[in-house]
N, C-alpha and C positions, 0 to 999 in steps of 0.2 A: 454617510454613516462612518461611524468611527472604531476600530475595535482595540482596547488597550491589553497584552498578556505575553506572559512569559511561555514560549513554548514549554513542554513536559517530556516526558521519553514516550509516555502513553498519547499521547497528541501524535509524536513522532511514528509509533507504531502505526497506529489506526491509520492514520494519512498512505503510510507503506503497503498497510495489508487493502486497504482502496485501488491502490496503484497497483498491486500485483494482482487483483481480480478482475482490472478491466485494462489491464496493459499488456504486453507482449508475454508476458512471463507467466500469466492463466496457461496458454500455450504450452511452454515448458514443464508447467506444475502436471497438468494434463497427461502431455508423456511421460514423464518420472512415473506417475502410478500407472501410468498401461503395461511401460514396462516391470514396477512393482509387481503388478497381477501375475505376464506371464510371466518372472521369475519365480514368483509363486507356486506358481503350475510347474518349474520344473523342479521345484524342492521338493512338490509332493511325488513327483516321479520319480526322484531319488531316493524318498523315503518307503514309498508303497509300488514303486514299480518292477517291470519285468526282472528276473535275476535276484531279487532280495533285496532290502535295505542299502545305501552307500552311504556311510556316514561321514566320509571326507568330504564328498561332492556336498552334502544334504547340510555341513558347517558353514561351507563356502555359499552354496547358496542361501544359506539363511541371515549370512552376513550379509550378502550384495540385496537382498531384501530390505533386511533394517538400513544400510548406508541411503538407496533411494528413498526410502521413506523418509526418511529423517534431512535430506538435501532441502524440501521446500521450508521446515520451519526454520531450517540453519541460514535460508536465504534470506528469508524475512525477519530474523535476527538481527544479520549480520547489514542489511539493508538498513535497519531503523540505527544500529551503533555509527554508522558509518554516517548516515545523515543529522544524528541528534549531535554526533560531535562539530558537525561544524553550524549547525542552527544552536544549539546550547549556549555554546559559547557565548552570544551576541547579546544575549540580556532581553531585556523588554522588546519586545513588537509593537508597533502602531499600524494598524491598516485601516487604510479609507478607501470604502467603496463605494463608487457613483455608478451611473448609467454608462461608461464609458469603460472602467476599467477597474483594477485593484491596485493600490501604491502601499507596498510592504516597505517600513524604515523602520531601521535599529538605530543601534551605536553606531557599528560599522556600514551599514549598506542602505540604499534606498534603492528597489525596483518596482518597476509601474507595469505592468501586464496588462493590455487592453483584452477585453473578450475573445478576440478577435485570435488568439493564442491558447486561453485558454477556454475551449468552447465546450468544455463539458463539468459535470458536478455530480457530488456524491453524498447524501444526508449523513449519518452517524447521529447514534445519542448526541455524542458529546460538539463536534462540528461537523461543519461543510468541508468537503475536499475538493479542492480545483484539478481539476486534469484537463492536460495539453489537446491538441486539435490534432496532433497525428498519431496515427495508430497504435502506439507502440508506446501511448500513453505515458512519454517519459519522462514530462514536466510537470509537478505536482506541487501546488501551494494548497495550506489548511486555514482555516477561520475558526477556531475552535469560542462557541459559543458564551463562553464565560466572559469572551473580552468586550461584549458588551456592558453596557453601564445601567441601560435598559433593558429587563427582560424582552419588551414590545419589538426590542432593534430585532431578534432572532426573527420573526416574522415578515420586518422589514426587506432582511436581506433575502429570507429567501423569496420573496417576489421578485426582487432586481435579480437572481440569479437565475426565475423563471423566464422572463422576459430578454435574457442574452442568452443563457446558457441551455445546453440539454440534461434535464437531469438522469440521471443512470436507477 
């Protein structure tokens, strides 16, 4: 199967926020809000606790509140700018997938991924997302569905992806 398309920043996102749900940095997303929480709990100590209001303490902590919240989408921001600038750039994709593997070629690069690397997969509306074999989920290739030429190919693929891969 053959799939022809320009990656998107929106292909690039979806493919990030894939990889950040099932790779190492769910993890960190995890503690950012626990700690969120109890920081939470000490802003309302500050505001409603023993001694009266602190409204210095109850600024500060209301700021280090909003800064963790705000860390996971500024990850996955700065995650998709950081990978669409150098996937962007390259123009057109071709990927062909067989029972063996996946061969991505642009302008600039050709790589071949045997299953064997990347041993797990992710649906989306829009496509499939490949993720790596070790934990930490840190190697991520996309197939976004449009690049068929055949609606029937989307079908296709995802049987060859059942038959190597795990799907998530």
């Amino acid at each position: 199967m053959e799939l022809v398309y320009t990656p998107t920043r929106a292909d690039v996102s979806d493919a990030v926020r894939v990889q950040m749900k099932h790779g190492w940095v769910r993890w960190l997303l995890r503690a950012l809000r626990l700690v969120a929480a109890l920081a939470a709990l000490v802003l309302l100590l500050e505001l409603f606790g023993p001694g009266g209001p602190k409204p210095g303490g109850a600024v500060r902590m209301a700021g280090f509140v909003l800064l963790l919240l705000s860390l996971g989408p500024a990850m996955r921001w700065l995650s998709t700018r950081q990978m669409y600038a150098l996937i962007g750039r390259q123009g057109e994709f071709r990927a062909r997938v067989d029972e063996d593997s996946v061969r991505w070629t642009t302008r600039d690069s050709e790589i071949v991924q045997r299953w064997q690397l990347l041993n797990r997969y992710a649906e989306t509306p829009t496509q499939f997302v490949l993720l790596s074999a070790d934990k930490g989920g840190v190697g991520v290739g996309a197939l976004p569905k449009r690049g068929f030429a055949d609606p029937a190919d989307v079908d296709r693929l995802r049987e060859v992806l059942d038959r190597n891969l795990t799907r998530l």
